[in-house]
C-alpha positions in Angstrom: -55.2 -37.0 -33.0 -53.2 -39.8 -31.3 -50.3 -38.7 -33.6 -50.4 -35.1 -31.8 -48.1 -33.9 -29.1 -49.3 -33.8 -26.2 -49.9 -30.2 -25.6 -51.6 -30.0 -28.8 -54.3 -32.4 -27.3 -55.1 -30.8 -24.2 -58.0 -28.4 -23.7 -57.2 -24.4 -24.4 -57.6 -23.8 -20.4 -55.4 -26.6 -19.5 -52.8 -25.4 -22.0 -53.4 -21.8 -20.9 -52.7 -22.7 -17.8 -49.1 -24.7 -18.9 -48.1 -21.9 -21.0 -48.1 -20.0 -17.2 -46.9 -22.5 -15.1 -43.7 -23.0 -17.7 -43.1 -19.2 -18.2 -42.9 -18.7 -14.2 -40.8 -21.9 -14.3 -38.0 -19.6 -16.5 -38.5 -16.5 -15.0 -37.8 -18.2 -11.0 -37.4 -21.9 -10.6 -34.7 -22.3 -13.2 -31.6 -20.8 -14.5 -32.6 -18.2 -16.6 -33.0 -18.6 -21.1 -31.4 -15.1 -21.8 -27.8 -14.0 -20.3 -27.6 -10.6 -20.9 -30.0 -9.3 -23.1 -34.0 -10.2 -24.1 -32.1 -10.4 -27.3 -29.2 -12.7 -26.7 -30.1 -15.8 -27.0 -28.9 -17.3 -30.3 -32.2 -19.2 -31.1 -34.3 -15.9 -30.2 -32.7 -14.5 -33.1 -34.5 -16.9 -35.1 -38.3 -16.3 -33.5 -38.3 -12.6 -33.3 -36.2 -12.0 -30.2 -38.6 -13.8 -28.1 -38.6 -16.5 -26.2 -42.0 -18.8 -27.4 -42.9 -21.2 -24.7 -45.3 -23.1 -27.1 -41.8 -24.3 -28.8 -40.0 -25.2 -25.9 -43.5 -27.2 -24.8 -44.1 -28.9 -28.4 -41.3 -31.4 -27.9 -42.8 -32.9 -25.1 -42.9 -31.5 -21.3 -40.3 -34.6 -20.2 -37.7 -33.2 -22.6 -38.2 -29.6 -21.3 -38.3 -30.2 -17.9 -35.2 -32.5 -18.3 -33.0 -30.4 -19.6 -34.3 -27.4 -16.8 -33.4 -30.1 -14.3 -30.1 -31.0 -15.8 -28.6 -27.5 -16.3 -29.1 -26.7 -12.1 -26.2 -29.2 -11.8 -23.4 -26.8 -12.9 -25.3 -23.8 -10.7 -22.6 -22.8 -8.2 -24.4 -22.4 -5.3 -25.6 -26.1 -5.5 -21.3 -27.3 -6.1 -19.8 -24.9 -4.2 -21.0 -26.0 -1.1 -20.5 -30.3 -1.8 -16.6 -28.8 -3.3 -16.0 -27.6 0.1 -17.3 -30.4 1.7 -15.4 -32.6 -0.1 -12.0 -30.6 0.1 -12.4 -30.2 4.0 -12.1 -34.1 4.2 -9.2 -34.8 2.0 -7.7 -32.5 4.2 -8.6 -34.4 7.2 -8.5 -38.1 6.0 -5.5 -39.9 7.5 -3.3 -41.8 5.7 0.6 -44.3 5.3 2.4 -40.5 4.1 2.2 -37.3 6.2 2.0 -33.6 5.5 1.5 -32.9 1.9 3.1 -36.4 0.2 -0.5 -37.4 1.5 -3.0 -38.6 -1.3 -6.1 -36.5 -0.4 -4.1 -33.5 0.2 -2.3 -33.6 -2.5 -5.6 -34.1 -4.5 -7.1 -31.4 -2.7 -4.2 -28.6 -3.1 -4.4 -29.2 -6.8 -8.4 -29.4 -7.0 -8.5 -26.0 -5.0 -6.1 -24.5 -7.4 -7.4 -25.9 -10.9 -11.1 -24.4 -9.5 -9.6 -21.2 -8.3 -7.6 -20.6 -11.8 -10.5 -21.9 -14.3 -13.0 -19.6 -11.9 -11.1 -16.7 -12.2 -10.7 -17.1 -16.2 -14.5 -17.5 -16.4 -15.4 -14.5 -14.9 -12.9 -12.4 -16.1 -14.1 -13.2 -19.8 -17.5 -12.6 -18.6 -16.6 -9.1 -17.0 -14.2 -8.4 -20.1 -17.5 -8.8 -22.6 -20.3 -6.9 -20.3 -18.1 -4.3 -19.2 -15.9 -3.9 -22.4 -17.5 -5.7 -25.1 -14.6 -7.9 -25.6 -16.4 -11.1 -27.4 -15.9 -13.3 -30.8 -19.0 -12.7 -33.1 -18.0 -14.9 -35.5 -18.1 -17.8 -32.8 -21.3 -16.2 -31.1 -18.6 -15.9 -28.0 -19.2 -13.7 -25.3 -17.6 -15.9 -22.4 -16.7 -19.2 -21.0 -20.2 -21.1 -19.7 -20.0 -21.2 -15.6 -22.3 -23.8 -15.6 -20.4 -26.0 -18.1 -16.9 -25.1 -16.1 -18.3 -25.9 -12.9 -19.7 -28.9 -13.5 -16.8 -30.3 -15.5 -14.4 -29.4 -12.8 -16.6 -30.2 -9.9 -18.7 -33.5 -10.5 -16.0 -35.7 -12.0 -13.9 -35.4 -9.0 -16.9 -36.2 -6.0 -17.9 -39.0 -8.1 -14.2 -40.0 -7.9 -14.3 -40.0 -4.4 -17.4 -42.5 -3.8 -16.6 -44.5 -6.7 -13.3 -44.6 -8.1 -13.0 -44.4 -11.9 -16.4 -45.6 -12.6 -17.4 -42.3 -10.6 -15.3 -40.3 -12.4 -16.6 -41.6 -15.5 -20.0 -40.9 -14.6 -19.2 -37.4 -13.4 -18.2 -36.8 -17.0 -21.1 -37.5 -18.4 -23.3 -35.9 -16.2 -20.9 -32.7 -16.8 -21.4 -33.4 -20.5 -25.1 -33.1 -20.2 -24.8 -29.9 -18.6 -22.8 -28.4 -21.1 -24.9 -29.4 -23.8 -27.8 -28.3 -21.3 -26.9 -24.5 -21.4 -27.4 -24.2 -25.2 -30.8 -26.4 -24.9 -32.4 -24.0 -22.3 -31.1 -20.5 -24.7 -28.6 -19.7 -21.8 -25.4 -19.6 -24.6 -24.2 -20.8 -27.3 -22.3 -23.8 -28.4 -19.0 -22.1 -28.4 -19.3 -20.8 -25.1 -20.6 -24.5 -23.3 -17.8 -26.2 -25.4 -15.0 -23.8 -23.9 -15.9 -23.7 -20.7 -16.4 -27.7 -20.5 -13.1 -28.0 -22.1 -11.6 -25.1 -19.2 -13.4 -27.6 -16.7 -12.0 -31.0 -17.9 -8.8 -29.5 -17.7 -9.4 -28.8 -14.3 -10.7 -32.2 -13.5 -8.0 -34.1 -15.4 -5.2 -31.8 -13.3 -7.1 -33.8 -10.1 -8.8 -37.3 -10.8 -6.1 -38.5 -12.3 -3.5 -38.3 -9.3 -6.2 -39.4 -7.2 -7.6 -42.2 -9.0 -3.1 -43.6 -8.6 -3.1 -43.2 -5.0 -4.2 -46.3 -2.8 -5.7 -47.0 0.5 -7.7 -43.9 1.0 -11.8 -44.6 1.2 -14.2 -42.1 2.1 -16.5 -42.7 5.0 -19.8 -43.7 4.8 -21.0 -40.3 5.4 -19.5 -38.3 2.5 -21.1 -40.6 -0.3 -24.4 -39.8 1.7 -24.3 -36.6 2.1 -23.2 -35.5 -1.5 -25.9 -38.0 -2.7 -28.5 -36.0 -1.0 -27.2 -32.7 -1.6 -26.9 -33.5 -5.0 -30.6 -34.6 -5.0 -32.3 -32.1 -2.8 -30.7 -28.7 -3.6 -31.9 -28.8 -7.8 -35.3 -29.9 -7.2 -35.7 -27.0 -3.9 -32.6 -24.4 -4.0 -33.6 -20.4 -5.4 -32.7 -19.3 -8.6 -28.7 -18.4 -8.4 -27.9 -14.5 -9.0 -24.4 -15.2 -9.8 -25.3 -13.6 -13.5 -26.7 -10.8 -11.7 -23.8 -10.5 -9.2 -21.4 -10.6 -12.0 -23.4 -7.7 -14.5 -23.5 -5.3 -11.3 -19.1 -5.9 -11.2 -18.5 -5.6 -14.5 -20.4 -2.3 -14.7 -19.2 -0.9 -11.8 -15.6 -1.8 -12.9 -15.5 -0.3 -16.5 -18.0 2.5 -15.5 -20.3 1.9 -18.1 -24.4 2.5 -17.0 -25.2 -0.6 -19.5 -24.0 -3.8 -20.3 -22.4 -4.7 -23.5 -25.0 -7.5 -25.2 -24.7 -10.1 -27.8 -27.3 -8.3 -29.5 -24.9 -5.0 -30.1 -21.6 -7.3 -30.7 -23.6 -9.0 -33.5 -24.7 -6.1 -34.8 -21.3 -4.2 -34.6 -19.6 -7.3 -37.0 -21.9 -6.4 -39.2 -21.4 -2.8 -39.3 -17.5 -3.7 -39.4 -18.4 -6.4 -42.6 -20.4 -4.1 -44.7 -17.3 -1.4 -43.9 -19.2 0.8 -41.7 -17.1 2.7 -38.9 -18.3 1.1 -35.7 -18.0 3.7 -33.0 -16.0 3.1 -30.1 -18.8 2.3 -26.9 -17.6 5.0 -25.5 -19.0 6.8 -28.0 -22.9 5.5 -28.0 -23.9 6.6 -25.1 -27.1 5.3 -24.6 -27.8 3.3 -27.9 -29.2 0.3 -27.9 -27.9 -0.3 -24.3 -24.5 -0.2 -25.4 -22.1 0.9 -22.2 -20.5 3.8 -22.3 -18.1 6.2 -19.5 -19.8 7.9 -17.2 
């Protein structure tokens, strides 16, 4: 018995009522475990296309609840916000050079341009697979992670700016968390949270590095406090993001399709290809399996 995990050992009401309380906890207090399709997450595959909250309990609540709390650290809404923040003072902060020779400017043209670019790739491969179905089966690859991006291009740099290179360091790791994070809580797989943290750290590189060389520029007081409790309040209290959702609604209105293209149909549509099966063109399955199709 003592051997048991705990959710083994609690009574069937109690554990009735946990198997509740952690399903709402995925439908609305977290990012979501399914991107665009009941079917697309790469361990569903596995359990019948379901998502078993008995499983994601066994290992221990702690572990489940940590890696929940972990992933809301690459949500947009939450780094947006501290980014802005953060760029609005390196514009402001004075400084020995003028115009944009200065330090934080510097920093903060090229931060607002590495963000801008790696955004703009992430959501165009995400638009290119929903809308089109343009995806690698073979890597299970239907888009960069936003999470994973965001987080590597985001957090390394405002822990830069409160603590040097030990911040930057422990930016990193934060960001790595998150990336490994996403493919914990089913949201995609490994190639997707590996290519979008890469996209990220290139971002981040691009900036910390330049900014880590330049001397006698400290943040005030205030800045370190107020990202620390932005960073601490907004995962534990902020709504569920809708970027996904925002993003779905674009990529359909874009290409015209009623449905989105899912990792479901691109998996099944290699194997048609493999076994030497024509694979219609989604144009041409018009209300299949949710694949899109012209209007």
């Amino acid at each position: 018995m003592r051997n048991l995990p705990l959710f083994r050992r609690i009574s069937p009401a109690a554990s009735a009522m946990i198997r509740l309380a952690a399903g709402a906890a995925l439908r609305g207090a977290g990012p979501r475990p399914l991107q665009h399709d009941s079917r697309d997450r790469p361990a569903a595959r596995r359990r019948g296309n379901r998502l078993d909250t008995m499983e994601w309990m066994d290992g221990g609540t702690a572990r489940w609840w940590f890696w929940m709390a972990v992933t809301r650290f690459g949500e947009a809404q939450i780094l947006l916000p501290a980014f802005l923040a953060a760029l609005l003072w390196l514009v402001a902060v004075r400084g020995p050079e003028a115009g944009l020779a200065h330090p934080g400017r510097a920093a903060a043209g090229r931060w607002a341009a590495g963000v801008a670019v790696a955004t703009t790739v992430t959501t165009a491969s995400k638009l290119a697979f929903i809308g089109w179905g343009y995806g690698v089966a073979a890597l299970d690859f239907t888009g960069f992670s936003g999470h994973a991006m965001f987080s590597a291009s985001l957090l390394p740099m405002l822990a830069a700016l409160v603590l040097g290179r030990t911040g930057a360091l422990a930016g990193s790791l934060l960001a790595a968390l998150v990336m490994v994070s996403r493919v914990h809580v089913g949201a995609h797989s490994w190639s997707e949270a590996l290519s979008g943290a890469a996209l990220g750290a290139a971002v981040a590189a691009y900036t910390v590095r330049p900014w880590l060389r330049a001397e006698g520029v400290r943040p005030p007081l205030w800045l370190p406090l107020a990202l620390l409790a932005w960073l601490t309040v907004l995962p534990l209290h902020a709504p569920p993001a809708r970027t996904h959702e925002g993003v779905q609604r674009l990529a359909l209105w874009l290409s015209g399709h009623p449905h989105p293209y899912t990792r479901h149909q691109m998996h099944h549509d290699a194997r048609r290809a493999a076994e030497g099966l024509v694979v219609p063109a989604p144009a041409a399955l018009d209300g299949v399996a949710g694949v899109p199709a012209p209007r």
